[in-house]
C-alpha positions in Angstrom: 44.8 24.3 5.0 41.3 22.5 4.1 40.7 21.2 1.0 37.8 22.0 -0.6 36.7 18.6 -0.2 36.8 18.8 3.8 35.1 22.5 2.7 32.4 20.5 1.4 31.9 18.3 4.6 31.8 20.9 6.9 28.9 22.6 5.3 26.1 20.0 5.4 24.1 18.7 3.2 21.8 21.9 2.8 24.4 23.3 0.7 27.4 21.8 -1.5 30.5 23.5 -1.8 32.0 23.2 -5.4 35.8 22.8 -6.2 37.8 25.7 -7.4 38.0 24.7 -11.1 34.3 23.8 -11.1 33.9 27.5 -9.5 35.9 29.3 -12.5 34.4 26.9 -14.8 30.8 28.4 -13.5 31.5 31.8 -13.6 33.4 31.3 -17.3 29.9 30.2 -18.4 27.8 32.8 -16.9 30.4 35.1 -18.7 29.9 33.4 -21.7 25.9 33.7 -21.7 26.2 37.1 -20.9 28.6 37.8 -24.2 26.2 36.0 -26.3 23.5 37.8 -25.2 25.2 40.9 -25.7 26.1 39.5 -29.0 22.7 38.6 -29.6 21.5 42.6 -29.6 24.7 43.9 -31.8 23.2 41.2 -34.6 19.9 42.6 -34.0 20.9 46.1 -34.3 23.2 45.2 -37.6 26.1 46.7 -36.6 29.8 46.3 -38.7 28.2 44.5 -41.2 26.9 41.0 -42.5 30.5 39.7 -43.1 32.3 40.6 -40.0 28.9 39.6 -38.0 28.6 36.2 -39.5 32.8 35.5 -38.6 31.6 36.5 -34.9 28.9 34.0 -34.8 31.0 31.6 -36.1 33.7 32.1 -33.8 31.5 32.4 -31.1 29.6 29.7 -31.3 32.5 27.5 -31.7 33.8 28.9 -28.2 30.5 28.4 -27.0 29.8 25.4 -27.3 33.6 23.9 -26.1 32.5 25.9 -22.8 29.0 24.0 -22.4 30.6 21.1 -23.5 33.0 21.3 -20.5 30.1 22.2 -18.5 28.0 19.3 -19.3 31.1 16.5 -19.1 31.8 18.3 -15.4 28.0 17.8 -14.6 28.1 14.0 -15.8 31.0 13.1 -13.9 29.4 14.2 -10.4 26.1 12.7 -11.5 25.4 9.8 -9.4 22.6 8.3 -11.7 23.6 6.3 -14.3 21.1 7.7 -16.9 21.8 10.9 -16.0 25.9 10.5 -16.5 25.4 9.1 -19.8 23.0 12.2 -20.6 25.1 14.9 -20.0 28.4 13.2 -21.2 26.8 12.6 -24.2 25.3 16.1 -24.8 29.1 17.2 -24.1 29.9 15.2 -27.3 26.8 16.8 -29.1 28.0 20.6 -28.0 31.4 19.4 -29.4 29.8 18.6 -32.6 28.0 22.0 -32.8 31.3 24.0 -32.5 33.5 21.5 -34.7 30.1 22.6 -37.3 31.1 26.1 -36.6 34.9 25.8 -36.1 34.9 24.2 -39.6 32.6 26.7 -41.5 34.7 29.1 -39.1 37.7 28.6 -41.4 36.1 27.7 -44.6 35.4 31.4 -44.4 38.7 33.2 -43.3 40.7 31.1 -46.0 37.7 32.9 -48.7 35.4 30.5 -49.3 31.9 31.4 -49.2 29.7 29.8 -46.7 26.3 29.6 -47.4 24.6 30.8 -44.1 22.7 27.7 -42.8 24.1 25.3 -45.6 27.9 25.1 -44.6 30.3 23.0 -45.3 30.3 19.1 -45.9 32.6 18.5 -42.9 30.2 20.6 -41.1 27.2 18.7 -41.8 28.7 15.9 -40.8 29.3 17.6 -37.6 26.0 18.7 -37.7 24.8 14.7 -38.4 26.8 14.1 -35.6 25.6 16.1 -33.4 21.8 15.6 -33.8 22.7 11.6 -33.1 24.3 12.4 -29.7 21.8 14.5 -29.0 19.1 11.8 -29.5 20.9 9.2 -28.1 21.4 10.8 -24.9 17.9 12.0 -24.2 16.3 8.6 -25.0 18.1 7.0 -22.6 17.2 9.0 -19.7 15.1 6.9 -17.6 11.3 8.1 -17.5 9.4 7.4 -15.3 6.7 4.8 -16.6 2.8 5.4 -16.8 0.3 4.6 -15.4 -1.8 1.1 -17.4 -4.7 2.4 -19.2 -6.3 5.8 -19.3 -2.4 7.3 -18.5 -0.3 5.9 -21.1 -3.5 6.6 -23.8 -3.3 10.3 -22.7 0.7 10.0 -22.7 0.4 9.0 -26.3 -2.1 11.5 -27.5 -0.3 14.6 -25.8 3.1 12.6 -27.8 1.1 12.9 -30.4 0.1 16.1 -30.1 3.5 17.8 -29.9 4.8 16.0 -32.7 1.8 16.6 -34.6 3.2 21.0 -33.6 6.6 20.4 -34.4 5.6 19.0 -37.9 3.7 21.6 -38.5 6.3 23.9 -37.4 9.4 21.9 -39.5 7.1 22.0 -42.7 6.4 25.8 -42.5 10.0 27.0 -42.0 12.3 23.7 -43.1 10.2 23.2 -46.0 10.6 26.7 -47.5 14.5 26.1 -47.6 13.8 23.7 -50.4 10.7 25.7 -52.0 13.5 28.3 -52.6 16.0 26.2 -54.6 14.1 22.6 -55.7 16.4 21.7 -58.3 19.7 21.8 -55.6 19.8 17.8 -54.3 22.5 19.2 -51.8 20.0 21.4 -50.1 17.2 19.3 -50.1 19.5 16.3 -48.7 20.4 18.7 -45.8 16.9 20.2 -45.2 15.3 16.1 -45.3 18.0 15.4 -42.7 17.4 18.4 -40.4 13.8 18.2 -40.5 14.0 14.6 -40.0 16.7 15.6 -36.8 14.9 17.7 -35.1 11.4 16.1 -35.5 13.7 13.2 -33.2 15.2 15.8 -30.8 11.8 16.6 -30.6 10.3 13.4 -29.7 13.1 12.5 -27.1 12.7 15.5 -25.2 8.6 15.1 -25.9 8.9 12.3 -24.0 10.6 13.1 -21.5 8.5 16.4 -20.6 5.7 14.4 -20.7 6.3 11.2 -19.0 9.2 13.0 -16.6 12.5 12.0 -15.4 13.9 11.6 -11.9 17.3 11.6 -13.5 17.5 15.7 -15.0 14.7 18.3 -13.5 12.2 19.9 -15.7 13.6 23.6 -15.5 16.9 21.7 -17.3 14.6 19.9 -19.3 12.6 22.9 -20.1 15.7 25.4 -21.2 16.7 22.3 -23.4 13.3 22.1 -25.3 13.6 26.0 -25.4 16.8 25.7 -27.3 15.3 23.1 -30.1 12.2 25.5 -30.6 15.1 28.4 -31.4 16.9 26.5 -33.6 14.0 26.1 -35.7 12.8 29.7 -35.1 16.5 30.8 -36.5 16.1 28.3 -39.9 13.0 29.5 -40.0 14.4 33.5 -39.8 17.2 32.4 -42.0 14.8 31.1 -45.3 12.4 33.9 -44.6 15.3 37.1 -44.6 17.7 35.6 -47.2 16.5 37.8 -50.1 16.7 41.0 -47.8 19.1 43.0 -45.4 18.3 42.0 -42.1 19.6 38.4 -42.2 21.7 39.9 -39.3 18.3 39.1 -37.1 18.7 35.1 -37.9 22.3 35.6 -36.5 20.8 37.1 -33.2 18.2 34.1 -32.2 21.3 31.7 -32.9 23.0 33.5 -30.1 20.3 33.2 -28.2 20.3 29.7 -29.0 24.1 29.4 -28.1 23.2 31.5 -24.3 20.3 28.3 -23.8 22.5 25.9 -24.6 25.1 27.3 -22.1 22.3 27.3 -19.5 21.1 23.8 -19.6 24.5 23.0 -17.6 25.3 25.7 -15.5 21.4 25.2 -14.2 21.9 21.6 -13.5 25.2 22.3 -11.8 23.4 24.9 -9.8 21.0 22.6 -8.5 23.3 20.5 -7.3 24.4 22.7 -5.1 20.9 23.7 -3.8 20.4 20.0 -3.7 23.8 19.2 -1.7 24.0 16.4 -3.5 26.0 15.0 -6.3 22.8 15.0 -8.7 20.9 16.9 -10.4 17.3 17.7 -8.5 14.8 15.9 -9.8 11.1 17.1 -9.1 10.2 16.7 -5.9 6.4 17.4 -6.6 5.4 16.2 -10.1 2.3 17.9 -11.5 -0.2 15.0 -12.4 -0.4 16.9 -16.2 1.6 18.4 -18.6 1.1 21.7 -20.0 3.4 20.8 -23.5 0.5 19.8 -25.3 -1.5 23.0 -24.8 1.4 25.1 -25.3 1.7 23.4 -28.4 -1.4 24.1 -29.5 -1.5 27.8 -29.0 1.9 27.8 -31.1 0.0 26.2 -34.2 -2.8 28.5 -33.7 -0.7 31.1 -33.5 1.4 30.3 -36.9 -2.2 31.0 -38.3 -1.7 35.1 -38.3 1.3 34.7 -40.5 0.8 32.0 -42.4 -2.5 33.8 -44.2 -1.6 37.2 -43.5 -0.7 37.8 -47.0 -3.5 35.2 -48.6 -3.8 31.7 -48.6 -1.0 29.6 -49.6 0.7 25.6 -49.4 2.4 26.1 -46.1 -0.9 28.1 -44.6 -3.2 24.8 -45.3 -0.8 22.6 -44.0 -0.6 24.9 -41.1 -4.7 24.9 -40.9 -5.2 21.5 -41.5 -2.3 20.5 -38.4 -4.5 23.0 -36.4 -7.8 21.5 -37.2 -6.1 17.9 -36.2 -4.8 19.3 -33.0 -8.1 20.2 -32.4 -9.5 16.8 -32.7 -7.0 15.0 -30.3 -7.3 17.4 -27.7 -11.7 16.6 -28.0 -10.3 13.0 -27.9 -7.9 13.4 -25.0 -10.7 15.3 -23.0 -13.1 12.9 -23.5 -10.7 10.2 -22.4 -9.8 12.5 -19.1 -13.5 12.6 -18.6 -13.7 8.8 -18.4 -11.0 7.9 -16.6 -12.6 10.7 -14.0 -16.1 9.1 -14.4 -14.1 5.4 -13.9 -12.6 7.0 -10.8 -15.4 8.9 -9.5 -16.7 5.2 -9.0 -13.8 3.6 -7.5 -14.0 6.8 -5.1 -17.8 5.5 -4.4 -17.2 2.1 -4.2 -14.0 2.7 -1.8 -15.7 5.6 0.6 -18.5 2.9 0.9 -16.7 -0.2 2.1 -14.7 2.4 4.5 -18.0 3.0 5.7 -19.4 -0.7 6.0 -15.8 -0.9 7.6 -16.0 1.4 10.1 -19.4 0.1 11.0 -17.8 -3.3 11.3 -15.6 -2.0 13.8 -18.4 -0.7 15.4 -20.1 -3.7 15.8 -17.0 -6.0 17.1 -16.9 -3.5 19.7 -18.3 -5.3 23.4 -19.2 -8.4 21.2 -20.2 -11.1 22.7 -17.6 -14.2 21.9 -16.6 -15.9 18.7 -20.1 -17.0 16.9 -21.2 -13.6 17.1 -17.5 -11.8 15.4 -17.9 -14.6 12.7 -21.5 -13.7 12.0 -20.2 -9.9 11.2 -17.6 -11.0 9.7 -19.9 -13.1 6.8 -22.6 -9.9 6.4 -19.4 -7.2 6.7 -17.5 -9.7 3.8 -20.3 -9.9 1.5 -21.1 -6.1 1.9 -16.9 -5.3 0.8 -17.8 -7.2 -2.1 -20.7 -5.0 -3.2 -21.0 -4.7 -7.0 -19.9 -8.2 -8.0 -22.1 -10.8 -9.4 -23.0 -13.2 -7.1 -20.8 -12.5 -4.3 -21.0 -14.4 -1.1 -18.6 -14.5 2.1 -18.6 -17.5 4.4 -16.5 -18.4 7.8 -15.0 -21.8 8.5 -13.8 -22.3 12.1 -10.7 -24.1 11.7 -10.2 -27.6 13.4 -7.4 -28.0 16.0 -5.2 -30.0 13.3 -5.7 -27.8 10.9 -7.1 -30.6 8.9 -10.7 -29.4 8.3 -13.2 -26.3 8.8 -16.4 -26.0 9.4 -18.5 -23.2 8.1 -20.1 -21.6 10.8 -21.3 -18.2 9.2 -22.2 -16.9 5.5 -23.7 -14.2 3.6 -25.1 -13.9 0.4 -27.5 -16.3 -2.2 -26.3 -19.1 -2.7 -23.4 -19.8 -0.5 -20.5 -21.3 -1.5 -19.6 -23.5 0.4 -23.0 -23.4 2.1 -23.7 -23.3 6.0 -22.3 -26.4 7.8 -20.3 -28.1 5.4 -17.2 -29.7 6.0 -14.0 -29.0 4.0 -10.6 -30.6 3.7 -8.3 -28.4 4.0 -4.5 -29.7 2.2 -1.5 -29.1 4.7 0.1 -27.1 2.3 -2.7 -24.7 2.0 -2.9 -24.6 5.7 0.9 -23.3 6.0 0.3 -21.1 3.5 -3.1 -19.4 5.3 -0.8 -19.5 8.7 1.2 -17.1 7.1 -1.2 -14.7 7.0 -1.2 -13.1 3.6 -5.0 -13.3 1.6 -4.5 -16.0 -0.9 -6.5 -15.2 -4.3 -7.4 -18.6 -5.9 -9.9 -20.5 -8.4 -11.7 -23.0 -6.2 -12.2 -22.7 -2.2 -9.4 -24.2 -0.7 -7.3 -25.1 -3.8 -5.0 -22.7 -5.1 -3.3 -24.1 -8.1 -4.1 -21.5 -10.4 -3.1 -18.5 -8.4 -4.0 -16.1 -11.3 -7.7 -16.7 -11.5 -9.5 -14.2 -8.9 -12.4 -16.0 -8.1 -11.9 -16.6 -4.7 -10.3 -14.9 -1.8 -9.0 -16.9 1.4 -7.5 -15.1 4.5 -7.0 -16.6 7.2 -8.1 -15.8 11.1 -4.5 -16.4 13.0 -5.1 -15.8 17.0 -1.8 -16.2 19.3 -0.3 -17.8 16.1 -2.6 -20.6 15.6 -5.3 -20.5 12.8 -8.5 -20.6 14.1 -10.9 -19.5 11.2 -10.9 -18.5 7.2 -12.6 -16.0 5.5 -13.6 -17.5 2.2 -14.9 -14.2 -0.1 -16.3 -15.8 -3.0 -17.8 -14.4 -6.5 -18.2 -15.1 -10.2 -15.9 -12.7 -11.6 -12.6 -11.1 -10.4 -12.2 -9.8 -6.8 -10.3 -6.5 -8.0 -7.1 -5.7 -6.0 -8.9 -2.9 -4.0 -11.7 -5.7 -2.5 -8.7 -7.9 -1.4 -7.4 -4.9 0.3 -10.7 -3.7 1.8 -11.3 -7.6 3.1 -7.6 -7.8 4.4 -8.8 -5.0 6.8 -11.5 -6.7 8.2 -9.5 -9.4 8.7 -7.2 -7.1 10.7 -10.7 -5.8 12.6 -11.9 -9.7 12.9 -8.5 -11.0 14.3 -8.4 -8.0 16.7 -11.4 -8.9 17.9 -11.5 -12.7 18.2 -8.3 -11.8 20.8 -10.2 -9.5 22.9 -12.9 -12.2 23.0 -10.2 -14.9 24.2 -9.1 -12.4 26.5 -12.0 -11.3 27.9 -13.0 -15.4 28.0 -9.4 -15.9 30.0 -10.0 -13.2 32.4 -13.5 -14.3 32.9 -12.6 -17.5 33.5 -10.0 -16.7 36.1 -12.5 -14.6 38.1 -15.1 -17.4 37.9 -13.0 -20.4 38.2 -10.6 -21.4 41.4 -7.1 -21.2 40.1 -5.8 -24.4 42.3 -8.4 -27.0 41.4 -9.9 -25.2 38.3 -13.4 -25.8 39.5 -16.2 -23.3 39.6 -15.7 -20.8 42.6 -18.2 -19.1 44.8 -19.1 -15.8 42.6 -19.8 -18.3 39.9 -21.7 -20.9 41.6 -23.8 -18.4 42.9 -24.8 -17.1 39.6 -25.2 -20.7 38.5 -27.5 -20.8 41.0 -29.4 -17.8 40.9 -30.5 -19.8 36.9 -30.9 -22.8 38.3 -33.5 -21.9 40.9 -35.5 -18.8 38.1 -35.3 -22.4 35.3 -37.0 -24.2 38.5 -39.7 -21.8 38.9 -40.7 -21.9 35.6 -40.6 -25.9 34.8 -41.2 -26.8 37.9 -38.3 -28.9 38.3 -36.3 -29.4 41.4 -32.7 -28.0 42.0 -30.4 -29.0 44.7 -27.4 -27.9 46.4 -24.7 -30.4 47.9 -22.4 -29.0 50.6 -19.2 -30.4 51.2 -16.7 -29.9 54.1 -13.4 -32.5 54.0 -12.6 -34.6 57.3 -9.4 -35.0 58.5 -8.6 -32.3 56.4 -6.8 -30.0 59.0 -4.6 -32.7 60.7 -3.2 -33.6 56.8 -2.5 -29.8 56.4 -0.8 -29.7 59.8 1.3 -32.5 59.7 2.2 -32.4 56.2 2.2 -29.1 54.7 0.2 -26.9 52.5 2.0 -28.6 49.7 0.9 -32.0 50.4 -2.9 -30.1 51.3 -2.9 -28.7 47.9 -2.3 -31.7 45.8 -5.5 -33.5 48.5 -7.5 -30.8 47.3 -6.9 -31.1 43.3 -7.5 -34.8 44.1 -10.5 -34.2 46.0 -11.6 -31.9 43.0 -11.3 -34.5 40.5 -13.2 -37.1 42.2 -16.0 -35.1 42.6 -15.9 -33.3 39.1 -15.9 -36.9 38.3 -18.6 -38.2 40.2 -21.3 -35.7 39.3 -23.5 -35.6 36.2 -22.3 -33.3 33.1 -24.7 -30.4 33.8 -23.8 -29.8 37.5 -21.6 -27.9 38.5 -18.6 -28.3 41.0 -17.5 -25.2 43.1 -14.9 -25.2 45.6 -15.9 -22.0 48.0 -12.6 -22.1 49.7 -10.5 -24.1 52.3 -11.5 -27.4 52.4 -15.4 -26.7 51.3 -17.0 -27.8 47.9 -20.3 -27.3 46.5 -22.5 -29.1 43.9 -24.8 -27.8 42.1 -27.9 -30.4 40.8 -30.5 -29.4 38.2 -33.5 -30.8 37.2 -33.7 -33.7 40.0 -36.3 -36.2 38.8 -36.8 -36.6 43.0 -35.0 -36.6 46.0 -33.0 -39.7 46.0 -31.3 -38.5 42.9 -28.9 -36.0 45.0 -28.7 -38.4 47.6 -27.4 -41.2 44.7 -24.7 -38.4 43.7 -23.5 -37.6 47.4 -23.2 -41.5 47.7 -21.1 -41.7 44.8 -18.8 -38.6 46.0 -18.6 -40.3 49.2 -17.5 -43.6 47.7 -14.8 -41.6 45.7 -13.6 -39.8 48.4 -13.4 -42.8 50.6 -10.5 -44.6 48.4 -7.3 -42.8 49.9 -4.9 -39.8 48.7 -1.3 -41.1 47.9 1.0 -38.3 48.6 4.8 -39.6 48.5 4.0 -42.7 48.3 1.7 -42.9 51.7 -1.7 -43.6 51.7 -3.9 -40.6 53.2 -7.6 -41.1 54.4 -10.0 -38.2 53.5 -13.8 -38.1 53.5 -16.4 -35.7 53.3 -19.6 -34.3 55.4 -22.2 -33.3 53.0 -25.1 -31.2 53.7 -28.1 -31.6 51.2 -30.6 -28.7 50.4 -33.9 -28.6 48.2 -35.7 -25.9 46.0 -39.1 -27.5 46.5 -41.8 -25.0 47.3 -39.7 -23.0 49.1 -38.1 -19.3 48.2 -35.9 -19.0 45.2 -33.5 -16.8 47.1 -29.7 -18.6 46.6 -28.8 -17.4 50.1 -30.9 -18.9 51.5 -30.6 -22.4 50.1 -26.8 -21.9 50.9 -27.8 -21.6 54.6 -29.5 -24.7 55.3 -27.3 -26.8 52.6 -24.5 -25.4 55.5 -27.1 -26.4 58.2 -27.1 -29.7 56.9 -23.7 -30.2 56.5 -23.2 -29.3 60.4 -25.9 -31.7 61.2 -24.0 -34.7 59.1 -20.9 -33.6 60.7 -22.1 -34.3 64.1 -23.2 -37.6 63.2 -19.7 -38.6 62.8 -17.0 -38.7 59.7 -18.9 -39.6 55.8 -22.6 -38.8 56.4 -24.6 -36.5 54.7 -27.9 -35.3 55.6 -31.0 -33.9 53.2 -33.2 -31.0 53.9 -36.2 -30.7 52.6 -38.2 -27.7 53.0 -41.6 -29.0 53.6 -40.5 -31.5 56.2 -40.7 -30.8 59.8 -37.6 -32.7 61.0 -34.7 -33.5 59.7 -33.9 -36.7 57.5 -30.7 -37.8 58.0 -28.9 -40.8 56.7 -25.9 -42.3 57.2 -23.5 -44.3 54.6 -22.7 -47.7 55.1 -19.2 -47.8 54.5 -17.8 -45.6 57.5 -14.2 -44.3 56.9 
C-alpha cells in the first residue's frame, strides 16, 4: 500500500497531504478549541460553582496547553526556516510552561491548599517566569524583515512606540490595580512587577514583528498570537476588578478563551502549510506598505477612557488620559513625517518622470542620426539634462584612442566643462580595463578612481563590438545620487545602441559604394563624387577632370592565366593608381579592367595630364604573379569641365571617347579633351611598353 509519504507526492504541490499522526493530532486540537470554548460559556454562565469551575480551568488549561505544545513542536519540525523552527519549538516549551503553571496550582488545590486565583503557587510562578522567557526568546529571534533607511525605520519606531506607549497604559490600568488592592504584600507586588514587566516584552517582540513583518510565520498566526497577549491582560484585568464580587467566574471564561487562541496559533500555521504545499509556514505574499497596529492601538486607549472616568476621575483615569494625549502627539508626528517622505518622493517622482522624458527624446533623436559626432553631441546635451538639479553639472564625451591610452573630448554640455572641449586626457590601463567592462564607475576626479566612495564623478564607458571607443564623463559638485547613475546608464545603453547602427550603416554603405576586390571607389560612388565636383566647379570656377582608364594586355593575362592571377593584376593595378593620384581624388574602378579618376580643382590642364603620366609610369613597371614578370599598361582618356555642361554623363562620354582615341594610337597613350577645342589633342608618352 502507499505511504503517506508517496500520498504526499502524488498530490502536487497545490496541496500537502499530512501524516496520519499529524491528522489525529489536528483534529485533537480543533477538539480541544471547541471544549474550551464550550468551557468558556459554562464560566460565563456560573454554573456548579466557583470551586469546581476553578479545578476545571486548571485542569483544562494544563491539557491545553500539552496539546498546543505538541502542536507547535510538530509545526517546528516541518518548518524549513531556521527562525521559524526555533520559534515554534520554543513556543512548545513556553505552552509547556503555562500548563506545568496550571498542573502545579492544579494539585496545590486537590491536596486543600488554597490557591489564590491569579497569584498561585511559587513553583508556578516559576513556571510562569519560565514561560514569559521562552515566549520572548522565541519571537525575537524571528527574522524581520529590515526597513527601509530613513523616513521607514523613523515611522517603524514611532508606531513601536506607539504600541508600547498602549500596552503601558493598558498594564498600568489593570496590573497596577493588583497591587493598589494589597500594597503592603511584597509577594504580590514582586509578581505583579514581573508580569507587567513580562508582558510589556511579549508585547514588544510581537510589536515588532507586526510592524516590521516576517517572512518566517504569517500575520493571521502572528495576529491570533497578539490576540492571545491582549486576553491575558484583559483576564488580569477581569480578575483584580471581580475579586470582591460573585462573578469572578467571568475572569475564568476569557482565560479559556485565551487557552482556545493559544491552541489556534498552531493548528493555523499547520493549516497553511497545507494550503501552501510546502513544508513552511505561508509567509505574506503581498505585504501592505502600513501597519494598522498603531491605530488599533489607539482606539483601545481611547476607548479605556469611558471606564476609566465613568465613575469620576481617578489615578489610573489620568494615567489613562495622559497616555492618550501622548498617543495623540506621535501619531501628529508620524503624519507629519509620512507627509515628508511623500513630499521627498513626490520629487523623486518629478525628477524621475523627467529624465524618462529627456530619455525618451534622446532616443528619439539617435534615431536616423547621422554618424558618430552627431550621437556624441546628444549624448553631452541628453547627459547634462539627466543631471538636472545638481550644482554645476556638466557632461562631456571623450572618443577613445585606438590604444586605449588617451581620449579626446569631442562633445560637452554645461558651464564650465570639466574637462573642457578638446582636451587630451591620459587615461591609466587599469582604468581602461575597468571602463571595458562596462559597468558606470563613480569616482572623485575624471579618470582617477582611487576613492571609489566620493560621487563626484560618473565614467561609463561607450564599448562597440567589444572595443571602447568613447566615455561618458557626467560631472558635478556634489553627489550623483544612485537614481542619476541609473538614468545615465540608460543612455549609455541608447548611445552604444546607436553608435552600432551608425557603424553599420557606415559598413553597408561602404560596401555599396566601394568595389569589394580592389576596395576602391565604384561606379554609383564616383558618380556622385562627380555630380559635387562639377556643382563646387560652377560655383569657384575651378576646373574638374575625369581620367578614364582601360588596361592593355589585360584580356590575354586573364586568358592564359586565370581569373585568379587577373584578380591579384587588378588589386595591383588599384594600388598603383590609388598611389599615384593626389589625396583628394578619387579612384573608381567601374568594372572589368576599367578605372576612373576623379581630379578637383585643376590649377590648368597639364595638371591631369602630369597625374595620367605618373599612372602610366606606375603601371608600366610589371606585375609579378608566381614569380613571372607580367607587362600591363593603361589607355587613358582625359575629359574637362571647362565651360561646358555640368551634366556627369556627359563628361563620362567623351573621357570614354578619349580613351578610344588613345587606344587606337597604340598601347600607354592618353589623350585630353577639352571642350572648347575643335580637334583633338592627343599625346603620346615617351616610354612605350
Amino acid at each position: 500500500m502507499p505511504t503517506d509519504a508517496e500520498h504526499a507526492r502524488d498530490e502536487g504541490p497545490a496541496e500537502m497531504v499530512l501524516p496520519q499522526a499529524d491528522r489525529a493530532l489536528r483534529y485533537v486540537a480543533v477538539a480541544a478549541m471547541l471544549v474550551n470554548m464550550g468551557t468558556a460559556g459554562w464560566h460565563a454562565l456560573d454554573v456548579a460553582g466557583w470551586s469546581t469551575q476553578f479545578v476545571v480551568s486548571l485542569f483544562g488549561g494544563g491539557l491545553s496547553m500539552v496539546i498546543g505544545a505538541a502542536l507547535a513542536a510538530r509545526v517546528g519540525c516541518r518548518a524549513e526556516a531556521g527562525g521559524a523552527r526555533w520559534f515554534w519549538w520554543l513556543l512548545a516549551g513556553g505552552y509547556l510552561g503555562m500548563g506545568g503553571a496550571s498542573c502545579s496550582s492544579l494539585l496545590a488545590e486537590l491536596n486543600g491548599e488554597s490557591v489564590g486565583y491569579g497569584i498561585g503557587t511559587p513553583v508556578s510562578r516559576v513556571f510562569a517566569i519560565a514561560t514569559m522567557v521562552l515566549v520572548v526568546v522565541a519571537i525575537l529571534r524571528l527574522p524581520v524583515r529590515h526597513a527601509r533607511a530613513g523616513g521607514g525605520r523613523r515611522r517603524l519606531a514611532l508606531d513601536m512606540t506607539i504600541v508600547m506607549l498602549a500596552t503601558v497604559v493598558y498594564v498600568s490600568y489593570f496590573m497596577l490595580a493588583i497591587w493598589l488592592r494589597q500594597p503592603g504584600d511584597g509577594v504580590v507586588a514582586i509578581s505583579t512587577l514581573l508580569r507587567a514587566c513580562g508582558v510589556l516584552v511579549v508585547v514588544f517582540a510581537v510589536t515588532r514583528v507586526m510592524v516590521a513583518g516576517s517572512a518566517a510565520v504569517n500575520r493571521l498566526t502572528l495576529g491570533l498570537f497578539a490576540l492571545a497577549g491582549l486576553t491575558e491582560v484583559v483576564r488580569a484585568g477581569l480578575a483584580v476588578a471581580l475579586a470582591d464580587t460573585d462573578r469572578m467566574s467571568i475572569a475564568l471564561a476569557v482565560s479559556a478563551i485565551f487557552r482556545a487562541l493559544l491552541i489556534a496559533v498552531p493548528l493555523v500555521a499547520m493549516m497553511a502549510m497545507m494550503a501552501m504545499g510546502s513544508q513552511r509556514p505561508a509567509s505574506d505574499q503581498r505585504r501592505r506598505p502600513f501597519s494598522l497596529l498603531p491605530y488599533a492601538a489607539v482606539a483601545a486607549t481611547y476607548a479605556l477612557l469611558v471606564p476609566a472616568f465613568l465613575n469620576g476621575p481617578t489615578a489610573r483615569g489620568v494615567i489613562v488620559l495622559v497616555g492618550a494625549i501622548a498617543m495623540t502627539a506621535l501619531v501628529v508626528i508620524r503624519q507629519a513625517s509620512v507627509l515628508t517622505d511623500n513630499a521627498r518622493l513626490l520629487g523623486r517622482l518629478d525628477t524621475t518622470l523627467s529624465r524618462e522624458q529627456r530619455l525618451a527624446e534622446a532616443g528619439t533623436e539617435l534615431i536616423g542620426v547621422g554618424g558618430p559626432e552627431d550621437i556624441y553631441r546628444i549624448a553631452a546635451e541628453a547627459g547634462r539634462a539627466l543631471l538636472a538639479g545638481l550644482s554645476a553639472a556638466t557632461c562631456s564625451v571623450a572618443v577613445v584612442a585606438a590604444d586605449y591610452s588617451t581620449a579626446q573630448v569631442v562633445a560637452v554640455a554645461g558651464d564650465d566643462a570639466r574637462p573642457p572641449l578638446g582636451s587630451t586626457i591620459a587615461i591609466p590601463s587599469a582604468l581602461a580595463e575597468r571602463l571595458v567592462g562596462g559597468e558606470p564607475l563613480v569616482c572623485d576626479d575624471v579618470f582617477h578612481t582611487d576613492a571609489a566612495d566620493e560621487t563626484g564623478h560618473c565614467l561609463l564607458a561607450l564599448v562597440v563590438d567589444r572595443r571602447l571607443v568613447a566615455v561618458l564623463t557626467a560631472t558635478a559638485d556634489g553627489p550623483i545620487g544612485a537614481d542619476a547613475v541609473k538614468a545615465l546608464d540608460t543612455l549609455r545603453t541608447q548611445l552604444t545602441l546607436a553608435l552600432e547602427n551608425a557603424a553599420s550603416t557606415a559598413e553597408l554603405r561602404h560596401l555599396a559604394m566601394h568595389d569589394p576586390l580592389t576596395g576602391l571607389a565604384n561606379r554609383a560612388f564616383l558618380h556622385e563624387r562627380l555630380r559635387q565636383a562639377l556643382a563646387r566647379s560652377r560655383r569657384h570656377t575651378a576646373d574638374t577632370a575625369v581620367l578614364l582608364l582601360d588596361l592593355d594586355r589585360f584580356k590575354q593575362i586573364n586568358d592564359t592565366l586565370g581569373h585568379e592571377a587577373g584578380d591579384e593584376v587588378l588589386r595591383e593595378v588599384a594600388r598603383r593608381i590609388d598611389q599615384a593620384v593626389r589625396t583628394e581624388d578619387t579612384a573608381a574602378r567601374l568594372g572589368g579592367d576599367e578605372f576612373a579618376v576623379l581630379v578637383e580643382d585643376l590649377a590648368d590642364d597639364d595638371a591631369a595630364v602630369t597625374i595620367a603620366e605618373r599612372i602610366t609610369a606606375s603601371l608600366g613597371r610589371p606585375v609579378t604573379f608566381g614569380g613571372h614578370p607580367l607587362s600591363i599598361g593603361a589607355s587613358i582618356g582625359i575629359a574637362y569641365s571647362e565651360d561646358g555642361p555640368v551634366d556627369p554623363d556627359d563628361i563620362m562620354r567623351r573621357a570614354d571617347a578619349a580613351m578610344y582615341h588613345a587606344k587606337r594610337e597604340g598601347l600607354a597613350h592618353y589623350c585630353a579633351i577639352v571642350p572648347d577645342a575643335s580637334s583633338l589633342r592627343r599625346t603620346q608618352i615617351a616610354t612605350r611598353l
